[in-house]
N, C-alpha and C positions, 0 to 999 in steps of 0.2 A: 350793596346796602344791607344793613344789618336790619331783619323782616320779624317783627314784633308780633304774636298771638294772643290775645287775651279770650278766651273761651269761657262763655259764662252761661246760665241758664237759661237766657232768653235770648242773649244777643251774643253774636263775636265780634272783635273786634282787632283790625290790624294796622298796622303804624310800619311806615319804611323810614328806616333811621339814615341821616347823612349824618355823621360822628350825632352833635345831639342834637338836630333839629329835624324834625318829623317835613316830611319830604309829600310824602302820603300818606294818606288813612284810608279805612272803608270800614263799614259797617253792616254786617249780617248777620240771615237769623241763624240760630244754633239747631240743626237738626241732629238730634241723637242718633238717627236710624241710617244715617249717610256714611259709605260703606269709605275706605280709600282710598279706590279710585277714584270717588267723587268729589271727596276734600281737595283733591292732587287736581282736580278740573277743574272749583270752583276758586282755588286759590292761584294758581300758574296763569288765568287767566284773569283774575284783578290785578295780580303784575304784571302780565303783557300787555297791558291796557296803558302804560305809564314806561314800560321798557325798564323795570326795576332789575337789575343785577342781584340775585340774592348771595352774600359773601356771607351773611347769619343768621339763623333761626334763635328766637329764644321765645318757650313756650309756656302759658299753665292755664292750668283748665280745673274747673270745678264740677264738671261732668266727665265720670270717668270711663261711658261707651264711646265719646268722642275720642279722649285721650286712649283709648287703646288703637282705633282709627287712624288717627294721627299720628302714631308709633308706627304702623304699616306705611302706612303714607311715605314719611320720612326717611325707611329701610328702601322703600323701590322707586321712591323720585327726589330725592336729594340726598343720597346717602353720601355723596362727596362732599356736603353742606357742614361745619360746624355747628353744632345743637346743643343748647343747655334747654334742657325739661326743669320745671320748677317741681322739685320733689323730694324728700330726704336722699342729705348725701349732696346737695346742691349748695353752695356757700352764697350766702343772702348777707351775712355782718347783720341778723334781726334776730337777737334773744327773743325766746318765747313763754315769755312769764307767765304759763298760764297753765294748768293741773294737768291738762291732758296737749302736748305740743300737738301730736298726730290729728287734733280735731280740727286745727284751724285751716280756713282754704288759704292757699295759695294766692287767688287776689289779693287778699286782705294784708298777707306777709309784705308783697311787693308793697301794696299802698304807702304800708307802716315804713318801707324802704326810703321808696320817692318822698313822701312828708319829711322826712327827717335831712334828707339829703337837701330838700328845695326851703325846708323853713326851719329845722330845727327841731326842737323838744322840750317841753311836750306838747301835746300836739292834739288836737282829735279830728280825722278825716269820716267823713259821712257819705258813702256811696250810696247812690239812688238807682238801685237796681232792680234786681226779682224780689228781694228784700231790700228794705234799707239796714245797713249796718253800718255801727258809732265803732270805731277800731282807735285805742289809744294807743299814744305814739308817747313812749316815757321821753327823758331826758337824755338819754344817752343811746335814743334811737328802737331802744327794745318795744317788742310787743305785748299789752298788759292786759290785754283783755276790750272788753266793751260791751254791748249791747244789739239786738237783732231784731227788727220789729217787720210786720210783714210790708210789700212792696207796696208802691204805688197801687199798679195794674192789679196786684192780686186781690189789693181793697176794694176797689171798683168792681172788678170779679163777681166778687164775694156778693158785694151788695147785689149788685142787680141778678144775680141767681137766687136769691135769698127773700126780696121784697118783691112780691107779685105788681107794684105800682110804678116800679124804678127802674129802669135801666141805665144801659151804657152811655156815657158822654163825651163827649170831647173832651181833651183835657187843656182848657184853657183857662187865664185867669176870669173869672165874670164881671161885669160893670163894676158890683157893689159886692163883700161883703154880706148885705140882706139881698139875697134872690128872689124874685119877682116874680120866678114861674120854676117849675120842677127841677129843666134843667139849670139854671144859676144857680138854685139851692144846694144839686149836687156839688156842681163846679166850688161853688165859694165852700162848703165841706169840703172837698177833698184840695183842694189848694191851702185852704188858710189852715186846717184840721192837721195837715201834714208839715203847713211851716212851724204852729206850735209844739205839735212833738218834736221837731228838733230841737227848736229852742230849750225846752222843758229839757229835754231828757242831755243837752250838751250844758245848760247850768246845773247839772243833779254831779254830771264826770267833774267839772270842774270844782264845785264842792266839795269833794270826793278826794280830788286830787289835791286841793287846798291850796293850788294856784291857778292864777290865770293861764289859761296855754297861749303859745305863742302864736298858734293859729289853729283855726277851725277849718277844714278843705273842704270843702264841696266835689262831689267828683259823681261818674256814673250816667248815663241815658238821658234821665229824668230828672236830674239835677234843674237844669233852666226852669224848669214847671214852678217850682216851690223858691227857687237862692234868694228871688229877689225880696219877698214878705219874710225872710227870715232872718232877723235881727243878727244872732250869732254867727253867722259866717261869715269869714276874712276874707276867704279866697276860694276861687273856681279856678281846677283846673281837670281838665274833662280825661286828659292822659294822665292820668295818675300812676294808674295800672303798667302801662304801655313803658313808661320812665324807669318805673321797678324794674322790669325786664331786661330794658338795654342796661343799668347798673349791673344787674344779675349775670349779664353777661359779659360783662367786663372782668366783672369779680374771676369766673372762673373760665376765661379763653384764654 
């Protein structure tokens, strides 16, 4: 099976590909400080758990102590492994229309991949991750830029380190809207607070772009929290990322 990596700031995530139907997944957290032998234990043993054959790796990371980690990793336990690293010199078919290419991560390239491959163009996917970020997907598939506002968890964060009255919550939807006590007041701020900045800031792109896109993706961790109060989005698909990758790996095996 061809074994998918999506390595991100808070979470990693892996997809075991049977040609294109995800087989497996898992979801873990990302430790920066985890040496390669310890990736080579934590990984070798969520596929022995399921007996996955790995015949592919294809990897990107927007943490680059992991990804050098991961580079050992690769040299001393699947060096007989076919490998595409998502990183210049890798053929994606995703122009990068935007001042500086070398800024953009990696997720965000595959994202712009998978949306144009599963919907077309143009497009705008909204990952809900350590950040949220609005990534447009042009017409013929290129990448044009977008917007980056900070995450979920790290507004929550923020707040309750900041307001000696406030703390951390659950993050769930509340009864109502109007909060009744502390915590709903949080809750209905940061759910409904987080579905109007999508909304807001995916009609400012589509303005912007002076047409309607053909879809808005939802994708990312924390996507469930917020898709369903949010007007603008088409479609939820939580591998986004994972889709980019096995493309990515097609492109160039």
């Amino acid at each position: 099976m061809l074994v998918c990596i999506d390595v991100g700031n808070t979470n990693t995530v892996l997809a075991a590909f049977e040609g294109e139907k995800i087989e497996h997944s898992w979801r873990v957290r990302t430790d920066a400080r985890m040496t390669a032998d310890e990736l080579a234990l934590l990984y070798r043993g969520l596929l022995a758990d399921v007996s996955v054959s790995v015949t592919g790796l294809a990897i990107c990371s927007t943490v680059p102590a992991v990804l050098r980690e991961l580079r050992t990793m690769l040299g001393r336990y699947f060096a007989q492994v076919p490998t595409v690293i998502v990183e210049p010199g890798i053929k994606t078919g995703v122009q990068l229309a935007i001042d500086n290419p070398k800024e953009v991560g990696t997720d965000r390239v595959m994202n712009t991949l998978a949306t144009h491959h599963l919907f077309g163009g143009p497009a705008i996917v909204v990952d809900f991750g350590t950040s949220t970020n609005f990534d447009v997907v042009g017409p013929a598939g290129e990448f044009m830029g977008g917007a980056l506002a900070p995450g979920i968890e790290i507004s929550v964060d923020a707040l309750a380190a900041r307001a000696a009255q406030l703390r951390k919550v659950e993050l769930v939807k509340p009864r109502s809207v109007i909060g009744k006590n502390t915590v709903e007041s949080l809750q209905a701020g940061i759910i409904y607070g987080f579905a109007g900045q999508v909304d807001g800031i995916v009609r400012e792109i589509g303005a912007t772009l002076g047409v309607a896109p053909k879809a808005v993706v939802a994708t990312g961790g924390l996507a469930p929290l917020v898709i369903e109060n949010c007007a603008s989005i088409t479609n939820h698909e939580p591998n986004l990322t994972l889709i980019g990758l096995r493309l990515v790996f097609e492109k160039n095996s």
